[in-house]
C-alpha positions in Angstrom: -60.7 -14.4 28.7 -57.5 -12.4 29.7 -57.4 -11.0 33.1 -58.0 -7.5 33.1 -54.9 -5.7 34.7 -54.9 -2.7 37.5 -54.9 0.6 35.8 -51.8 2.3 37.7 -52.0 5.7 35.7 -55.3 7.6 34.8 -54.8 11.4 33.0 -57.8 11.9 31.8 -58.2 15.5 30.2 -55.1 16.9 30.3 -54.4 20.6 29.6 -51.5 22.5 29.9 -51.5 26.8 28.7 -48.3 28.8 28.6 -50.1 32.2 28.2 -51.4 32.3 25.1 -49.3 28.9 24.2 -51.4 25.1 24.4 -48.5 23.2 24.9 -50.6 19.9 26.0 -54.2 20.1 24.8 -56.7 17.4 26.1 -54.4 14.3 26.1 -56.3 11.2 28.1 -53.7 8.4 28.6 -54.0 5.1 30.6 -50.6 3.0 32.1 -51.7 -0.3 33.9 -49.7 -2.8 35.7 -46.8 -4.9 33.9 -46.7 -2.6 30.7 -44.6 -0.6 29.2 -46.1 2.3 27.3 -44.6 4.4 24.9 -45.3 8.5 24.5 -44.1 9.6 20.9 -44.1 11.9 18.8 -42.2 15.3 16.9 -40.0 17.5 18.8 -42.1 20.0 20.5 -45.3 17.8 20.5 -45.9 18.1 24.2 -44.7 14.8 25.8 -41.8 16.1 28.0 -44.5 19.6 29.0 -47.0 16.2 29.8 -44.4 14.6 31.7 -43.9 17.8 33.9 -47.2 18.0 34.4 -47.7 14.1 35.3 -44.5 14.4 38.3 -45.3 18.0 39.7 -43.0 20.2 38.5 -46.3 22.2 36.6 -49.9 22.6 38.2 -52.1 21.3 34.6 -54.6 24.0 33.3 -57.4 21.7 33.2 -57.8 18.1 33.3 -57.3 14.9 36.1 -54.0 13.0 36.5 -55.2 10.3 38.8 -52.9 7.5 40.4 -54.3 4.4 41.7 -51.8 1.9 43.7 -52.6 -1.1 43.9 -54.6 -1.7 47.1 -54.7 2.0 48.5 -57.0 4.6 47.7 -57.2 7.0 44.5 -54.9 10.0 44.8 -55.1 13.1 42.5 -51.7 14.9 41.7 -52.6 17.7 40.4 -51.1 20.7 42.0 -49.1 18.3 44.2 -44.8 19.1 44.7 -42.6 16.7 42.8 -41.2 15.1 46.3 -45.2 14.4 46.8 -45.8 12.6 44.0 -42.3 11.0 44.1 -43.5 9.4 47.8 -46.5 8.1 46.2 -44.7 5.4 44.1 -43.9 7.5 40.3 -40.6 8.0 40.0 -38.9 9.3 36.5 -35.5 10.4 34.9 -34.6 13.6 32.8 -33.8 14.1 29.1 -30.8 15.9 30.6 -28.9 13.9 32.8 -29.4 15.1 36.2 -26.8 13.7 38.4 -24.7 15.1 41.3 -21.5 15.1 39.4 -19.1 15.5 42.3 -20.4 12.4 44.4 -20.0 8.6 44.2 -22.4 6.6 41.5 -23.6 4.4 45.1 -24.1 8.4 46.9 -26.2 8.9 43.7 -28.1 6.2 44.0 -28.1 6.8 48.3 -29.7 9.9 47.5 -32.9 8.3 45.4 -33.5 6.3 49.3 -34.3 9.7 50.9 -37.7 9.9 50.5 -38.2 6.6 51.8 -36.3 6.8 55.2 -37.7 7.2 58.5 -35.4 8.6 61.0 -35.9 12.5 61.8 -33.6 15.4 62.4 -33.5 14.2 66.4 -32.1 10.6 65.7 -29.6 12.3 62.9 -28.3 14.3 65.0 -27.8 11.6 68.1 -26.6 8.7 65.3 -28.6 6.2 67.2 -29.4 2.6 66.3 -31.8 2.8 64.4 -30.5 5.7 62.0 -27.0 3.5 61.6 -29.0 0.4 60.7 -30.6 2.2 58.5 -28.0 3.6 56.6 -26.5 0.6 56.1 -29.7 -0.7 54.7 -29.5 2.1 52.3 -26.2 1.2 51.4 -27.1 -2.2 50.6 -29.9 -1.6 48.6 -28.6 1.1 46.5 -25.0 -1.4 45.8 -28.0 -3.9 44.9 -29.0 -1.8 42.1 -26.1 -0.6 40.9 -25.5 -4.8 40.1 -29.0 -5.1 38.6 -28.0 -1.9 36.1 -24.5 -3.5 35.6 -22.5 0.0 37.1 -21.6 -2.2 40.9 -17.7 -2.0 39.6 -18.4 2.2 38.7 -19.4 2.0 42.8 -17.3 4.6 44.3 -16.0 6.6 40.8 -17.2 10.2 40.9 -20.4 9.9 38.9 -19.2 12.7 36.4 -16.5 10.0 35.4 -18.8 7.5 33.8 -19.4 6.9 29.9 -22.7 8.1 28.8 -24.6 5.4 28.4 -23.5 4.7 31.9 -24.8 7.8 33.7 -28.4 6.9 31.9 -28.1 4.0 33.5 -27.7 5.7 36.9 -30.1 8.1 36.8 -32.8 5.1 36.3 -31.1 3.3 39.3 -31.5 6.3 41.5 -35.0 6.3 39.8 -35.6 2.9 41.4 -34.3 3.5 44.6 -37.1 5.5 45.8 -39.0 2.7 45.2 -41.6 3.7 42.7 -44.3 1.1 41.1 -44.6 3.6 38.0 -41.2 4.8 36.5 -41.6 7.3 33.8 -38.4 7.5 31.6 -38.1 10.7 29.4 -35.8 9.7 26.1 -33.7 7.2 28.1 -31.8 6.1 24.9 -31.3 10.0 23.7 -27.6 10.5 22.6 -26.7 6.3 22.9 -24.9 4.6 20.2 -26.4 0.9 19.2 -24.7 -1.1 21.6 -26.0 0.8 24.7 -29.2 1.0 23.4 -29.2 -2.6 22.7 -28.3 -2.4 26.3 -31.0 0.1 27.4 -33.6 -2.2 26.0 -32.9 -5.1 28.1 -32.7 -3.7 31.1 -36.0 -1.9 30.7 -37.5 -5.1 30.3 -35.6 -6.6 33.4 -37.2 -3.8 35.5 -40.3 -4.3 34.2 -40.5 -8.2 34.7 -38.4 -8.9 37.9 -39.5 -5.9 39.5 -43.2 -5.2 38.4 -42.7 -2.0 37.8 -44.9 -0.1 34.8 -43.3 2.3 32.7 -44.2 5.1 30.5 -41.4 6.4 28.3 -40.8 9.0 26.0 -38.7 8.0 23.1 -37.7 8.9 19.4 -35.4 5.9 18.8 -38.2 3.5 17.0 -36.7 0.9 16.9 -36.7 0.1 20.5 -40.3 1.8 21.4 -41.5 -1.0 18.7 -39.7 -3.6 20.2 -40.3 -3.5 24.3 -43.6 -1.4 24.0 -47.3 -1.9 24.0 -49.8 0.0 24.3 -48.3 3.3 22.1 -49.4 6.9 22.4 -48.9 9.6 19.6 -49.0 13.5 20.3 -48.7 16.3 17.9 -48.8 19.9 18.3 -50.0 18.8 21.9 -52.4 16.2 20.7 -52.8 12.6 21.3 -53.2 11.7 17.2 -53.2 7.5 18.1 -53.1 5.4 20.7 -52.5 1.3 20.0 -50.3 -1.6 19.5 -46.7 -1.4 17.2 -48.7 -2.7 14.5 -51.6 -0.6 15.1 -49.2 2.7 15.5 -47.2 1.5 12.1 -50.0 1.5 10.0 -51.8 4.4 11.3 -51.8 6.6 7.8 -51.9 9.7 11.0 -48.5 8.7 12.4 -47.1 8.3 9.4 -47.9 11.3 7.8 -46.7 13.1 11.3 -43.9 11.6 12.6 -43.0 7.9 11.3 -43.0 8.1 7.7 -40.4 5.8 6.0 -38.5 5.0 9.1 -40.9 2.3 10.0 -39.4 0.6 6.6 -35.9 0.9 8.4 
């Protein structure tokens, strides 16, 4: 029998009104540890309005988003600031690149360490120590992940200089710097020709293996989400229509008829 795994990510319920608007209505979703978990579905289904809702950025109408790391205790999000929930180990990226264009790729990644370092204002100011030690801990660290996403020789170009698929990259690197154990990834691959996608796909999988770290993405490129992930989730008009394996989600005559339809033949 097949060792159950932690559940990481519990939304049980979720609701989201804009006025008169249901933009996310009564989606339940489960991430555990080691997966990677796919959100799909039509533009306008709800899954980046659930992904806002997930990392703080909007209070839900109704519903739980629970998160459960490993060995602490249960924490609810809801109603909880992004830099909150960001402490607690969920990090994500934008479907509109978010970087500081007029700094250093390592200063963008430099930045993602904030939340986890430990010196106040006072040592700052005075430069002690224990603040230089730890900035060059920082710069360490972030150079480290700038090798794992292949962008260490983009170091110290001006991040705005980067190729596209490049400056996706970063933004999951300064992602990973704040150390998260749940990375949610909102269309990673949007705008990507083939080859970076290609490229995309394994590196997903790298973080997800070497550094045991879950992921939930949101993704339209089909390809990929039925290659790297398992279990699958399916929203329409603000619903979760399906919820199962690639095979499961392919055959589903519901996805299908609202979102896949001959592209699975592709």
């Amino acid at each position: 029998m097949a060792e159950k795994k932690h559940k990481l990510l519990e939304v049980k319920g979720l609701t989201m009104d804009f006025g008169g608007l249901r933009a996310v209505d009564s989606v339940t979703l489960e991430v555990h540890e080691g997966e990677i978990a796919a959100l799909i579905g039509p533009n306008g289904a709800g899954k980046t309005t659930f992904f806002n809702c997930v990392t703080g950025i909007y209070k839900p109408t109704k519903g739980d988003i629970l998160l459960h790391p490993k060995g602490l205790e249960t924490r609810r999000l809801n109603g909880l600031k992004p830099n909150k929930v960001t402490e607690m180990g969920l990090a994500r990226t934008f479907q509109n690149i978010r970087l500081f264009p007029d700094m250093t790729v390592l200063e963008n990644v430099m930045i993602g360490r904030h939340c986890r370092t430990k010196a106040g204002i006072f040592r700052a100011i005075i430069r002690d120590k224990m603040v230089r030690d730890e900035e060059q801990q920082i710069i360490e660290s972030s150079y480290q992940l700038l090798e794992k996403v292949g962008l260490a020789r983009f170091a110290n170009e001006f991040s705005r200089n980067l190729p596209y698929g490049a400056q996706r990259r970063l933004e999951i690197a300064r992602a990973m710097a704040t150390d998260p154990f749940l990375l949610l990834l909102d269309e990673p691959a949007a705008g990507m020709n083939p080859y970076e996608t290609s490229e995309l796909d394994q590196l997903i999988c790298k973080i997800s293996s070497e550094d045991k770290i879950a992921i939930l993405l949101i993704e339209h490129d089909m390809k990929l989400v039925m290659n790297i992930s398992n279990p699958i989730y399916v929203m329409e008009y603000g619903k979760k229509i399906a919820e199962g394996s690639p095979r499961e989600i392919k055959d589903n005559p519901k996805v299908i008829e609202a979102y896949l339809g001959e592209e699975t033949d592709a």
